[in-house]
ROLUM-520581 format. One record per residue: residue in three letters; x, y, z of N, C-alpha, C in turn. Coordinates in steps of 0.02 Angstrom, whole numbers, plus 50000, padded with zeros to 5 digits. Example, Ala and Ser with C-alpha at 12.3 -4.5 7.8 and 13.67 -1.06 7.14 Angstrom:
# residues 2
ALA506604971650390506154977550390506604983550390;SER506424988850354506844994750357506455000250394;
END
This chain:
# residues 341
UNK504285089749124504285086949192504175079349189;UNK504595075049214504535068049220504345066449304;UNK503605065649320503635064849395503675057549405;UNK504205056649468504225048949485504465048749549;UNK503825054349582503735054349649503275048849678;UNK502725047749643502265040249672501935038949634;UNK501655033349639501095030049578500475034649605;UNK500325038949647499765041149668499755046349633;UNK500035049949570500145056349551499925055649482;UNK499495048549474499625046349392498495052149383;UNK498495054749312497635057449315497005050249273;UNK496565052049289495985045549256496085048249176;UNK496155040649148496235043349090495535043549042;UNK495625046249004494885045948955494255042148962;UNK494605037248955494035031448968493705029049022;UNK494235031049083493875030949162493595037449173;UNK493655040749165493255048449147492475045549126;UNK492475045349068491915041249045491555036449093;UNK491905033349113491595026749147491165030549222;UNK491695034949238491425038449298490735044549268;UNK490815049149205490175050749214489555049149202;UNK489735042649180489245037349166488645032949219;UNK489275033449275489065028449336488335030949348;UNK487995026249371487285027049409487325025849472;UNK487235032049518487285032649579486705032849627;UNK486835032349676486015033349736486585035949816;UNK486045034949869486495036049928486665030949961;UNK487305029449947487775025449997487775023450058;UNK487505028650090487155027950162486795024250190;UNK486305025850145485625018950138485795011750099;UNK486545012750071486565007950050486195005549986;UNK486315011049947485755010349868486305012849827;UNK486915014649834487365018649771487495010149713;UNK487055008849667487245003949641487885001849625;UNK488255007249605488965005549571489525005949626;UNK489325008449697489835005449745489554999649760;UNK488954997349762488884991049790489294984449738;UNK489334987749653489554982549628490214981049638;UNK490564987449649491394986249678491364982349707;UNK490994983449777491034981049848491104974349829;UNK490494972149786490254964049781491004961449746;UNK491094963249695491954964949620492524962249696;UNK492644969049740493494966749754493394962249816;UNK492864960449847492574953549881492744948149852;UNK492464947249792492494941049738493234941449720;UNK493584945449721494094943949698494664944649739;UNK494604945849796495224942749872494894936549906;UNK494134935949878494054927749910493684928749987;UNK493414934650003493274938450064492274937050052;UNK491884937750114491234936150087491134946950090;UNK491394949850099491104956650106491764962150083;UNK491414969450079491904973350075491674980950054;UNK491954984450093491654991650109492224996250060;UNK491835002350040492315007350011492395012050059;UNK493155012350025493245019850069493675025750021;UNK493695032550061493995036750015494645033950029;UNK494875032150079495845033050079495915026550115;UNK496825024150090496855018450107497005019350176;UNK497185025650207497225026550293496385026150342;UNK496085027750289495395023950344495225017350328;UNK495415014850276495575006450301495625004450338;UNK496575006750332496785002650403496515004950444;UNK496505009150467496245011050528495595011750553;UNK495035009150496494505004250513494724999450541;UNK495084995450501495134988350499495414989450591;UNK495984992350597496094993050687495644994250731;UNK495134996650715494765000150756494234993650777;UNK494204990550719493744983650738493954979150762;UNK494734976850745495014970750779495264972250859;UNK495394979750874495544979850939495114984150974;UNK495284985451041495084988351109495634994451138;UNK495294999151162495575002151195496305001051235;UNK497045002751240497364999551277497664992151244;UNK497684989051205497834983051147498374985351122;UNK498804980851104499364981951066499454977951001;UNK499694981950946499584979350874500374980050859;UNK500664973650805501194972450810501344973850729;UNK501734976550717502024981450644502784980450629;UNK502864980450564503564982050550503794987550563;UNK504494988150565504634994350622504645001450555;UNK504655001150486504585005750431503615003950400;UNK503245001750411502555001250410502385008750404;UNK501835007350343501515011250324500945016950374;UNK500775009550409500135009550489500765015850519;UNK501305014350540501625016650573501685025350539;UNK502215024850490502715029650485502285034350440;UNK501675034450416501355039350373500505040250371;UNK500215037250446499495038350452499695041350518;UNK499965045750524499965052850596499605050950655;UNK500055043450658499785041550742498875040750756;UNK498715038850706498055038550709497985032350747;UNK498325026650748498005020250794497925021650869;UNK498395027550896498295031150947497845034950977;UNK497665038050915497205044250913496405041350895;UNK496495037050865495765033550841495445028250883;UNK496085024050906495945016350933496175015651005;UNK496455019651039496985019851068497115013851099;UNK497705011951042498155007451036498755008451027;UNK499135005151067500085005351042500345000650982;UNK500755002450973501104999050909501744995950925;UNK501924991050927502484986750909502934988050884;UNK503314989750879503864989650806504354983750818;UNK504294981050743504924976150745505404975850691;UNK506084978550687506294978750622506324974150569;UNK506104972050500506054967550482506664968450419;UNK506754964250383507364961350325507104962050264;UNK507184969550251506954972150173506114972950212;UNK505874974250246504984974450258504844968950288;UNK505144963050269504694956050310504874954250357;UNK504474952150385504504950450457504334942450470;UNK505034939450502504854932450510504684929650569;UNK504084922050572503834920050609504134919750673;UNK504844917750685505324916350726505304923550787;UNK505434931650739505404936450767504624937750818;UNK504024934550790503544938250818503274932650867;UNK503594926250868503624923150931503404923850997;UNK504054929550997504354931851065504184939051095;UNK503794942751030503564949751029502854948251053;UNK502274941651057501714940551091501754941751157;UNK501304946051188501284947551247501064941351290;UNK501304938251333501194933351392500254938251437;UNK499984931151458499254933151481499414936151532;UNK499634941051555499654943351638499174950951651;UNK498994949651692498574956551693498644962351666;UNK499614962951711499644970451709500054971251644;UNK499914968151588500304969051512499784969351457;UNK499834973051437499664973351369499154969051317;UNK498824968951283498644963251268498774961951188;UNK499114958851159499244958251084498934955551049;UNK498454961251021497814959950987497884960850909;UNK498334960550880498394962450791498814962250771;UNK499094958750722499574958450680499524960950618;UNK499884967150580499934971150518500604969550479;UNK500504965750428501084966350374500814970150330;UNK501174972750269501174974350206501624972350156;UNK501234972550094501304969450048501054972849985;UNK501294974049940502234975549945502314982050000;UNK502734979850014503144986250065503534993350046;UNK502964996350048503295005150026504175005050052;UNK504215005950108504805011450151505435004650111;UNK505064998450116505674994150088505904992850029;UNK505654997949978505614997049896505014992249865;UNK504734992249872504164987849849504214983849864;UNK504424977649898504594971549911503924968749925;UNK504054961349894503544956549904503524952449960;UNK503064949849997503094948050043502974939550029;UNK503504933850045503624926650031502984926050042;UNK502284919950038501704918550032502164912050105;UNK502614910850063502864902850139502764906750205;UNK503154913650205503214916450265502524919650300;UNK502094921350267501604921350288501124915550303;UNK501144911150279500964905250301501134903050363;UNK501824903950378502234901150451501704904550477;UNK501794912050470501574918150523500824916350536;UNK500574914050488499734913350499499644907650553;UNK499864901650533499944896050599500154898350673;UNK500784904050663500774905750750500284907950764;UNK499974913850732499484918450742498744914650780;UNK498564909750742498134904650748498194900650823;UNK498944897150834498934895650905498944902050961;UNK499064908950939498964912650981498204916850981;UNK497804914950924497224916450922497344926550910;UNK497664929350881497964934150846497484935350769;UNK496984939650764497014940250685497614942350667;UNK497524942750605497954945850554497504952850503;UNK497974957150489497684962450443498324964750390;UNK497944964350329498584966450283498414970650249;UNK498834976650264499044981550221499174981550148;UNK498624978650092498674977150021498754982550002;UNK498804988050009498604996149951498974994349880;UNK499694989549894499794987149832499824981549809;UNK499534976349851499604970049833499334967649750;UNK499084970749714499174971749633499734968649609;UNK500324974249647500844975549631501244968649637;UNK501294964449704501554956149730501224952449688;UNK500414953549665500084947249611500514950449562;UNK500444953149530500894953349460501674952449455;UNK501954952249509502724951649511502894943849529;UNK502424943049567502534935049607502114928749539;UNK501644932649536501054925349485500764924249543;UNK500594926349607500404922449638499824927249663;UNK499134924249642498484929949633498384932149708;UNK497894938949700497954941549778497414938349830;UNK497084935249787496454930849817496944924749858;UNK497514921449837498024915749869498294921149937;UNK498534928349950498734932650004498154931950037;UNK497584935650014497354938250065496954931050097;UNK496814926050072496604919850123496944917650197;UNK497554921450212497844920950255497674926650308;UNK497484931150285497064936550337496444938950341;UNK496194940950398495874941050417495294949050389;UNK495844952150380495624958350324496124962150301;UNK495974963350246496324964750202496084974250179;UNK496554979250182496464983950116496794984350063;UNK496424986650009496854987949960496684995949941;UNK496984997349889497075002349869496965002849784;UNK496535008049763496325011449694496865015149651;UNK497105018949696497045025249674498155026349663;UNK498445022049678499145020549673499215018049590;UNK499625012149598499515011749513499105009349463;UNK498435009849510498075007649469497635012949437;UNK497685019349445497875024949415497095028849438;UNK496475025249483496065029149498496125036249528;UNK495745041349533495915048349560495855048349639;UNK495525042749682495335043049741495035034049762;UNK495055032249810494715026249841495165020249859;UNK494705017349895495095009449933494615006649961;UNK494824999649975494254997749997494504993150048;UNK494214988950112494164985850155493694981450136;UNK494234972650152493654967350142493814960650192;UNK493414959550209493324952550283492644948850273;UNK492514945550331491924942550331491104946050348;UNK490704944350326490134951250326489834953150402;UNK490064949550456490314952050511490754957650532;UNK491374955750490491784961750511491464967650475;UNK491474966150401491124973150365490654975850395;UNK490044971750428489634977650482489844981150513;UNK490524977350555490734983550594491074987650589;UNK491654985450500491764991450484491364996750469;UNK490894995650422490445001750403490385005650462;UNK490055004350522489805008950585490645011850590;UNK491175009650588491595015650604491805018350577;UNK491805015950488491875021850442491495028450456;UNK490905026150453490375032650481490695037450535;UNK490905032450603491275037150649491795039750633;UNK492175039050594492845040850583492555047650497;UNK492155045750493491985050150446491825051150381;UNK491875042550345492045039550282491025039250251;UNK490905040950295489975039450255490055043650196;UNK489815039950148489835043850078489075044750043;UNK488935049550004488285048949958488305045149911;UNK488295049049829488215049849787488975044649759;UNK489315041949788489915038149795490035036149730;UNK489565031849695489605029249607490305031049555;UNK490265037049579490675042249521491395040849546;UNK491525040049596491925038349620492245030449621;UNK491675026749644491775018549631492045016849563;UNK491505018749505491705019049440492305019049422;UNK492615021649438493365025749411493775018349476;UNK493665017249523494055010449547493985003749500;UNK493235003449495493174998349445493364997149384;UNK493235002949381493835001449290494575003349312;UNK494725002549370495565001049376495694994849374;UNK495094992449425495144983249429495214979149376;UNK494664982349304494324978049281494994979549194;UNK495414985749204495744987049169496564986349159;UNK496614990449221497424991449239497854986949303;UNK497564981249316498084977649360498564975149332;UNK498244971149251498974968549230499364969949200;UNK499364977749172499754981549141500284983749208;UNK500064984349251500594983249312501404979249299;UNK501194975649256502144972149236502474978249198;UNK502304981749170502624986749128502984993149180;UNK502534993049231502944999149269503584995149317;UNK503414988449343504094985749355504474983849306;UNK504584984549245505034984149204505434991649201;UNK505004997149187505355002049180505485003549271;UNK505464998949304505784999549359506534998249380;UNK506314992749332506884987649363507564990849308;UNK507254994349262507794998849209508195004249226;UNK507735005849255508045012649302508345011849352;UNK508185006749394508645004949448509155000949425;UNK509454998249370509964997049357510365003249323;UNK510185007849281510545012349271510715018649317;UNK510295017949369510485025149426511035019349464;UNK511095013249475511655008649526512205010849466;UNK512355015249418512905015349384512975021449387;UNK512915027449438513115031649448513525029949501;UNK514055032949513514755032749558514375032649623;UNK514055037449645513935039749707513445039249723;UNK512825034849680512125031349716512245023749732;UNK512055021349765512005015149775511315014049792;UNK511015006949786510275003549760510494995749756;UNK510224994349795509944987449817509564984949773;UNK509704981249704509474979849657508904972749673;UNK509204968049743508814963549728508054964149778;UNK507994974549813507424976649836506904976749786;UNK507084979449700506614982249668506584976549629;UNK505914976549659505434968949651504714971349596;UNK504414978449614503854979749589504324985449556;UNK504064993249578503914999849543504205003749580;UNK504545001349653504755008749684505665006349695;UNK505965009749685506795011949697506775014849767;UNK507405013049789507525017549855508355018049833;UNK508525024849821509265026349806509605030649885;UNK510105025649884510555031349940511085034249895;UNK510885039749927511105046049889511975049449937;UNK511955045749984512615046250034513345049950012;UNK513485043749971514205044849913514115050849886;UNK513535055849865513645063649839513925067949901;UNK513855068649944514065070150004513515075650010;UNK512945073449993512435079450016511745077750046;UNK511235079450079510715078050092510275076950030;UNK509875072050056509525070249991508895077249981;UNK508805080850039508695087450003508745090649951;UNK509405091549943509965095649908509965090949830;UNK509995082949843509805080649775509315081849735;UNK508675080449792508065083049753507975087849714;UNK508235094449768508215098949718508625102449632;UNK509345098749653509595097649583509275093749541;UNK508845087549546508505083449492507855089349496;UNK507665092549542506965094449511507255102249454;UNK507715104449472507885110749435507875109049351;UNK508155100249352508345096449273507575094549263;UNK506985096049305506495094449272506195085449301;UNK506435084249316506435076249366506385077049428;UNK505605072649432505595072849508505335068649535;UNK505955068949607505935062649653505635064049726;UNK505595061349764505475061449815506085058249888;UNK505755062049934506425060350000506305052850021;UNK506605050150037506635042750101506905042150154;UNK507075046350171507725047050213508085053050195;UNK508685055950275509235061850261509435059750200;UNK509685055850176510325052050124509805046850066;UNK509185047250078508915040350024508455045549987;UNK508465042449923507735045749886507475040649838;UNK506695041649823506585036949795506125037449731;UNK506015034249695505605032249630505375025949627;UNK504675031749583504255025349581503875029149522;UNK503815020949472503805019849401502795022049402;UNK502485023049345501815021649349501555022449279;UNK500955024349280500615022849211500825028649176;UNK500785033649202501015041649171501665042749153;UNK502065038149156502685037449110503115035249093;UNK503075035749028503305030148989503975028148979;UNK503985024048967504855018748961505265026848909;UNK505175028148865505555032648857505715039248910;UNK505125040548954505395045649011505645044349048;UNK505555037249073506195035049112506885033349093;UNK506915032249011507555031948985508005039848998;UNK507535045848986507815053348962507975053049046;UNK507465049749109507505053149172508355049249205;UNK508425042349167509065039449189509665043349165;UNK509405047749111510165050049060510085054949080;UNK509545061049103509955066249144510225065749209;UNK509935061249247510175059949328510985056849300;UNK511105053749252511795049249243512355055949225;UNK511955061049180512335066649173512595071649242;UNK512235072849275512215078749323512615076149376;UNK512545068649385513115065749448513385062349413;UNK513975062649356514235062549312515205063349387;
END
């Protein structure tokens, strides 16, 4: 079995094993689990943030992070394939109740020019546009990196409209190692930031939320409400920290055997791939030209033992990670090159 359904499928290897039953823990609650507090203090220091809370999943992040920047009735402004959007089950609704924006953006990004005109005007009976969410890199768009210029524009409107900003990091790992351009230089442009553990940086569980130790107060109180209060947490932190402190920059190796594979599946007749999307670790193949649902593909690559995941009726996608290696992606290009032959 070659899985290259998501970087989230990769197990702790030996040594984070270790590291985790090692950790020295207390209750979290009270605010004594030593080894989450050292994360906390760890991915603070290193997005450039004065604070930063753990959490189990990168969907109570964000949706901390929403829950603090807006109000009841507020409207938060998203790319129209966003993560916030298309794969946390309407929770900004359900949690914050808040509406969402959608704006289609060009490969994921969204430019200054577009969100202009998407700010709600002060009038009573409208809306009030309280949040702005990019991501970086952008799942639904192939990993794509998000320009640092273009966020810059975006941060200056934001600023005359008095708009935070919140960014969706779960892989921003992934943009520092592809760009050179460290994640501490991103996230200075927003206002809070999550990231994510447990994708390719191969932890079994966690994420974390980080802002100013203002906001982190008030995240914590709604982690709690939302459900995120943890104990004995350590064992858990552990295994993030030695992702941090181990596996970010081995991160170039899975966009290589990315960028390998997505040139040899664009040489099947009947896939086509947008070569200059796969920027990090994830492929998005339209699968169209077979004349079948990407259903129907899946399940022919999973019968050969390869497996992908859906994106779409017609798209499917891959994504490279620590659990396998440049030769399984060589065997996974030469049976997919055989079978749609």
């Amino acid at each position: 079995m070659i899985d290259l359904r998501s970087d989230t499928v990769t197990k702790p290897s030996q040594e984070m094993r270790k590291a985790m039953a090692e950790a020295d823990v207390g209750d979290d609650v009270f605010g004594e689990d030593p080894t989450v507090n050292r994360l906390q203090r760890s991915v603070a220091t290193l997005l450039g943030k004065e604070d930063a809370l753990f959490t189990p999943t990168g969907v109570m992040a964000n949706q901390v992070a929403i829950k603090c920047h807006t109000q009841a009735g507020d409207e938060v402004i998203v790319e129209r394939d966003a993560h916030i959007l298309n794969y946390e089950t309407g929770a900004p609704a359900m949690l914050s109740g808040v509406q969402l924006l959608t704006i289609p953006g060009t490969r994921g990004i969204l430019r200054s020019e577009q969100l202009e005109s998407a700010i709600r005007p002060p009038a009573y009976y409208m809306t009030r546009t309280a949040l702005l969410c990019l991501e970086n890199t952008h799942n639904r768009a192939g990993g794509t990196v998000y320009p640092l210029d273009e966020i810059k524009r975006i941060r200056s409107l934001m600023i005359r409209h008095n708009i935070p900003m919140h960014l969706d990091g779960a892989r921003i790992w992934n943009a520092w190692m592809a760009s050179g351009i460290h994640a501490k230089e991103y996230a200075r442009y927003f206002d809070s930031v999550s990231v994510c553990f447990s994708k390719g940086l191969g932890a079994p569980v966690g994420s974390a939320l980080v802002g100013s130790k203002e906001f982190i107060a008030r995240a914590r109180k709604n982690r709690k409400i939302f459900g995120g209060g943890m104990r004995q947490a350590g064992v858990l932190a552990a295994a993030a920290q030695y992702a941090i402190d181990k596996n970010i920059r081995r991160l170039k190796e899975d966009h290589e055997k990315a960028r390998f594979l997505a040139v040899e599946l664009s040489r099947v007749r009947d896939f086509a791939v947008d070569l200059e999307s796969v920027q990090t670790n994830i492929i998005i193949v339209d699968v169209a030209g077979t004349k079948k649902p990407s259903s129907k593909v899946l399940a022919m690559l999973r019968s050969k033992g390869v497996f992908l995941t859906d994106a779409g009726p017609t798209t499917i996608r891959a994504v490279t990670h620590m659990d396998v290696s440049m030769e399984q992606v060589q065997q996974a290009a030469s049976i997919i090159q055989r079978l749609f032959a």
